[in-house]
C-alpha positions as CSV (number, residue, x, y, z in Angstrom):
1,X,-23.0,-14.8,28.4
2,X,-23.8,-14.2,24.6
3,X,-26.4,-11.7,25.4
4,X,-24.8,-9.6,27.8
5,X,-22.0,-9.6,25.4
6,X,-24.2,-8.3,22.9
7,X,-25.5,-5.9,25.5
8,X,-22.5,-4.3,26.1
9,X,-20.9,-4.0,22.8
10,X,-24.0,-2.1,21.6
11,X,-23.5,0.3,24.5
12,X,-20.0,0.6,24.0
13,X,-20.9,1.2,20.4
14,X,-23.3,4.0,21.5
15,X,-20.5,5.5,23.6
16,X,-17.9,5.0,20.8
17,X,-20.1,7.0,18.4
18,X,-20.0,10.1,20.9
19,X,-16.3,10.0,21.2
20,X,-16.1,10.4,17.5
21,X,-18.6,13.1,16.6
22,X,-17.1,14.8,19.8
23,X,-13.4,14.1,17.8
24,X,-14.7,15.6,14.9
25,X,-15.3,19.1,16.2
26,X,-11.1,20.0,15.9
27,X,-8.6,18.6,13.3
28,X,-7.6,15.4,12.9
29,X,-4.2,14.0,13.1
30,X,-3.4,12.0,10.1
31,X,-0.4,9.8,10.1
32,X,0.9,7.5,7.6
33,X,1.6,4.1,8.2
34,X,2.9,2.8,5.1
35,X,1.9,5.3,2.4
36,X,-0.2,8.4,2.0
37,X,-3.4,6.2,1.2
38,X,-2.5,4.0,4.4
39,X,-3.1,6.3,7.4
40,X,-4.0,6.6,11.0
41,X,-5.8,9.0,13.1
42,X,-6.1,10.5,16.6
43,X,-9.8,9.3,16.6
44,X,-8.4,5.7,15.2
45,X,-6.1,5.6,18.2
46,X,-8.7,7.2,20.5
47,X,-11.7,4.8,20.0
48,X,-9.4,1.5,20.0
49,X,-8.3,2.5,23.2
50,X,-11.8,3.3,24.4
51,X,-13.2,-0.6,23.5
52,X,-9.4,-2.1,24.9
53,X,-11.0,-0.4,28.4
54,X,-14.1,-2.0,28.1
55,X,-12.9,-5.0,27.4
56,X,-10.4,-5.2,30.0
57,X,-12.6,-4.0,32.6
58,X,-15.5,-6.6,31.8
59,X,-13.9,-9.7,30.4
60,X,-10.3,-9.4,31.6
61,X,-9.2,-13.1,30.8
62,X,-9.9,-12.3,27.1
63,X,-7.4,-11.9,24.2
64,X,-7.3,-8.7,22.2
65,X,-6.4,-8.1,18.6
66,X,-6.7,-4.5,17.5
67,X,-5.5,-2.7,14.2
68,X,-3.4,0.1,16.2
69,X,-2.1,-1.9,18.6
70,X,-3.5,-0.8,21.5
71,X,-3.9,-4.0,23.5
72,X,-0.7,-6.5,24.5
73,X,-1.3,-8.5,21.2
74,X,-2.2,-11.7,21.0
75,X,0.2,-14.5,20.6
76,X,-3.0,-16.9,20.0
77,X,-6.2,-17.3,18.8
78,X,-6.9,-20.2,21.1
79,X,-9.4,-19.2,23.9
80,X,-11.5,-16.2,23.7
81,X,-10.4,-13.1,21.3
82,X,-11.8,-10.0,20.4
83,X,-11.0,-8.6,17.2
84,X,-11.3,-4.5,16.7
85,X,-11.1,-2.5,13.5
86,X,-11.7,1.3,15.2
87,X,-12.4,2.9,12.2
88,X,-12.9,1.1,9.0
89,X,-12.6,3.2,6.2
90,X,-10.0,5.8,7.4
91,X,-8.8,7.2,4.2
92,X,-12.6,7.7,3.8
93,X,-13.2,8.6,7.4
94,X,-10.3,11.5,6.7
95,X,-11.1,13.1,3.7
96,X,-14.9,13.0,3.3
97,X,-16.1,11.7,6.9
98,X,-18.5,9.3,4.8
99,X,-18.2,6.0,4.3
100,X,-16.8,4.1,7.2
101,X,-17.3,1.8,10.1
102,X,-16.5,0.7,13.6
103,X,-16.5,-3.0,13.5
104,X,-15.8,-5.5,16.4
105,X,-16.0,-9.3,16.7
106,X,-15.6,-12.0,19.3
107,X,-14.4,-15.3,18.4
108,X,-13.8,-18.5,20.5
109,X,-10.9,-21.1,19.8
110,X,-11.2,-19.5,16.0
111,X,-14.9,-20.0,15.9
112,X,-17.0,-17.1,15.2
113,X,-19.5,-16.1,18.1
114,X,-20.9,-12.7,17.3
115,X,-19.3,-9.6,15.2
116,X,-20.7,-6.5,14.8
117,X,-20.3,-3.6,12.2
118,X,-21.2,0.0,12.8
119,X,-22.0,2.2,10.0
120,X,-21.5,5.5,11.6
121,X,-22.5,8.2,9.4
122,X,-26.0,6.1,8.2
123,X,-25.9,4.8,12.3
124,X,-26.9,1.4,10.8
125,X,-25.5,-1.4,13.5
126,X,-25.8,-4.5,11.7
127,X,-24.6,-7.7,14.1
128,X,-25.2,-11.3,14.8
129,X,-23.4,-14.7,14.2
130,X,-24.1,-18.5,13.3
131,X,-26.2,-19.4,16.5
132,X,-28.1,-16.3,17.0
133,X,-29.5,-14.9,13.2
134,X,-28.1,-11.2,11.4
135,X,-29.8,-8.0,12.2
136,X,-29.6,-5.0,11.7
137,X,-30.2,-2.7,14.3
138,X,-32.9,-4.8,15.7
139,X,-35.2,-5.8,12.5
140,X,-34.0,-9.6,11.8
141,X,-32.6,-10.1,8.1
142,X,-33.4,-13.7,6.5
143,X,-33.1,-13.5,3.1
144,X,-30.0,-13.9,1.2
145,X,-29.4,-12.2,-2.3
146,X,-30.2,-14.6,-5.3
147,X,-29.0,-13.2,-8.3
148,X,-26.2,-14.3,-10.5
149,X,-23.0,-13.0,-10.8
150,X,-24.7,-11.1,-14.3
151,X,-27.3,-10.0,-12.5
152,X,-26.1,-8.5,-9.6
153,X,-23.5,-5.6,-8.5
154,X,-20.4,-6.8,-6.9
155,X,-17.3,-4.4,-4.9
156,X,-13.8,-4.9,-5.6
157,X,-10.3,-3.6,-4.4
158,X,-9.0,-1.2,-6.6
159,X,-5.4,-2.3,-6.8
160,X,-7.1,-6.5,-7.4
161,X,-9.0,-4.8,-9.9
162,X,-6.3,-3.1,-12.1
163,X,-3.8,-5.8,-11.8
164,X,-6.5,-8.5,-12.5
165,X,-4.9,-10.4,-9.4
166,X,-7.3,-13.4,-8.6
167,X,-9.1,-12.6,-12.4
168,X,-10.5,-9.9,-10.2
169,X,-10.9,-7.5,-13.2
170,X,-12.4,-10.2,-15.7
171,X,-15.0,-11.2,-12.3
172,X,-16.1,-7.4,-12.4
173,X,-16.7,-7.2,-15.7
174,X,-19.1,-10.2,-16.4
175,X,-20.8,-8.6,-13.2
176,X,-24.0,-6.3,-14.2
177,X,-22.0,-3.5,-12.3
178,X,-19.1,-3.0,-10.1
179,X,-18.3,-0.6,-7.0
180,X,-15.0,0.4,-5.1
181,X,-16.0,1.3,-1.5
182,X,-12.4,1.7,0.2
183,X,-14.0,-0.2,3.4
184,X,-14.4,-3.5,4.3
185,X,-17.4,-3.2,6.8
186,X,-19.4,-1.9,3.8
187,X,-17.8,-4.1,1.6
188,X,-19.6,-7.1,3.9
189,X,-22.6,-4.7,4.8
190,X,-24.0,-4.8,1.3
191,X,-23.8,-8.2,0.6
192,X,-25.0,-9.1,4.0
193,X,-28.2,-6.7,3.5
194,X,-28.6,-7.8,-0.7
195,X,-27.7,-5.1,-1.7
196,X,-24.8,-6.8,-3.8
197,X,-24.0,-9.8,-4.2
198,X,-20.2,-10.2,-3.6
199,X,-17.4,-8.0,-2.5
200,X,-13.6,-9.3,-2.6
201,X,-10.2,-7.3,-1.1
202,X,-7.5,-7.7,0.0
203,X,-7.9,-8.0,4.0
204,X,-6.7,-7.8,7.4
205,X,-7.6,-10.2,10.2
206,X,-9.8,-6.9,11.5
207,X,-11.3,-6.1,8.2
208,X,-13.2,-9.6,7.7
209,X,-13.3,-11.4,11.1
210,X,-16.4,-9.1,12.0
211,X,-18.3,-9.4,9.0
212,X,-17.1,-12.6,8.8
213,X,-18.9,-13.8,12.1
214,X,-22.4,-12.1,10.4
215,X,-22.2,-13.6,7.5
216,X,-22.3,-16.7,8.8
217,X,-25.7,-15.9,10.3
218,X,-27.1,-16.2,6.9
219,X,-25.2,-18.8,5.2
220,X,-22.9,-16.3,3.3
221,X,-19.6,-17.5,2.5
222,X,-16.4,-15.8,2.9
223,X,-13.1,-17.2,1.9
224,X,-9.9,-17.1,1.2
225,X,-8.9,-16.6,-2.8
226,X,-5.6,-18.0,-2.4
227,X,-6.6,-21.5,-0.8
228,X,-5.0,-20.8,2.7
229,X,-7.5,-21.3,6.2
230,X,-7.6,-17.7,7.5
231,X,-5.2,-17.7,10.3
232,X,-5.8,-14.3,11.9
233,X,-2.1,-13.0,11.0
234,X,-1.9,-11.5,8.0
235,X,-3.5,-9.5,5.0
236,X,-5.5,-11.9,2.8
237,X,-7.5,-12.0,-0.7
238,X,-11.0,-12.7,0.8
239,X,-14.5,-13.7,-1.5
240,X,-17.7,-12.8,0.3
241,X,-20.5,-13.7,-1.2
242,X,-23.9,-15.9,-1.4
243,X,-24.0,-19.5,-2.7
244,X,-24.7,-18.8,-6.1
245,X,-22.3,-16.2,-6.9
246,X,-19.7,-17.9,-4.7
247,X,-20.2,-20.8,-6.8
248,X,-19.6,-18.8,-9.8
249,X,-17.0,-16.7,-9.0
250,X,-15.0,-20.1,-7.9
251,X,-14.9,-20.9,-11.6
252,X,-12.7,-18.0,-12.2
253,X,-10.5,-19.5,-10.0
């Protein structure tokens, strides 16, 4: 079952990726949800809709919980859910059609089977979960990054960082370098491929249950800051990151 899952969400992926360069050819239509910087678009709308259909169609007794809405939401993680950020990164996507992601995930009674994350512009699919092993595209990933929270470069939320909510501020700056991304799939993406080390936000149940299900491929921790289980419902300070750093960042804590 796992397999053709992973079959399928690759094609779907494929076809997804068509639907937005097709998009892209007129103007987008922006709406805000709850402030300039918080938006929504035509193509947001249009590829969550797309992936609802597929889903429907070929696993019908599944739940489905999307960003937009798209789907009857789910009342319960219990059973078999699928989890669906359209596009990750839509401030991003908007203004400089750079730096975002499609990113899906399926998870069973709360337990992570497979999530996937879709760098669209770099068409970098990175996927896997904890039975199966993290790739991406198809070339297997094993190692995890080893360097210390000094010796490696870690992302941050903005608004985390200039408050110095969860020491957030004082974390980045005994880092050897810091980065604000604006998008959770590459937030996960780096530290899953070592090129950082840690990333930490402020997240939705669709911004870290995908990378969420990778990560735990390779042993990479993510967690909540604020000492709550994730419960799939609400907006969240989340720590990704190795053992090492995850260790050290804890301290902080």
């Amino acid at each position: 079952m796992t397999e053709q899952v992973i079959a399928d969400v690759k094609q779907w992926i494929a076809e997804a990726e068509q639907l937005i360069i097709e998009r892209l050819q007129t103007p987008l239509h922006v709406e805000e949800k709850t402030s300039q910087a918080d938006i929504v678009t035509n193509v947001d709308k249009g590829v969550e809709a797309f992936f609802v259909k597929k889903i429907t169609t070929h696993y019908p007794q599944d739940g489905i919980l999307g960003e937009e809405g798209i789907a009857e939401p789910v009342t319960s993680m219990d059973g078999r859910v699928w989890i669906i950020d359209p596009i990750d990164g839509t401030l991003n996507f908007a203004k400089q059609q750079d730096h975002y992601c499609m990113m899906l995930a399926l998870y069973d009674n709360q337990q992570p089977v497979v999530g996937f994350i879709y760098d669209v512009p770099r068409r970098e699919l990175l996927w896997g979960g904890p039975s199966m092993g993290v790739y991406c595209n198809d070339k297997a990933i094993t190692e995890v990054n080893p360097d210390t929270l000094a010796d490696g470069i870690i992302s941050v939320n903005t608004h985390m960082f200039v408050d110095n909510r969860y020491r957030v501020r004082e974390i980045a700056m005994d880092a050897l370098a810091v980065r604000m991304t604006g998008c959770a799939g590459i937030g996960f993406k780096e530290v899953i491929l070592g090129k950082q080390n840690a990333y930490i936000s402020m997240l939705a149940p669709w911004d870290y249950a995908p990378g969420m299900a990778i990560a735990a491929g390779l042993g990479i921790k993510t967690t909540p800051l604020n000492g709550e289980p994730f419960t799939f419902k609400e907006r969240v300070p989340v720590l990704v990151a190795a053992e090492n750093t995850h260790q050290e960042i804890e301290k902080y804590l």
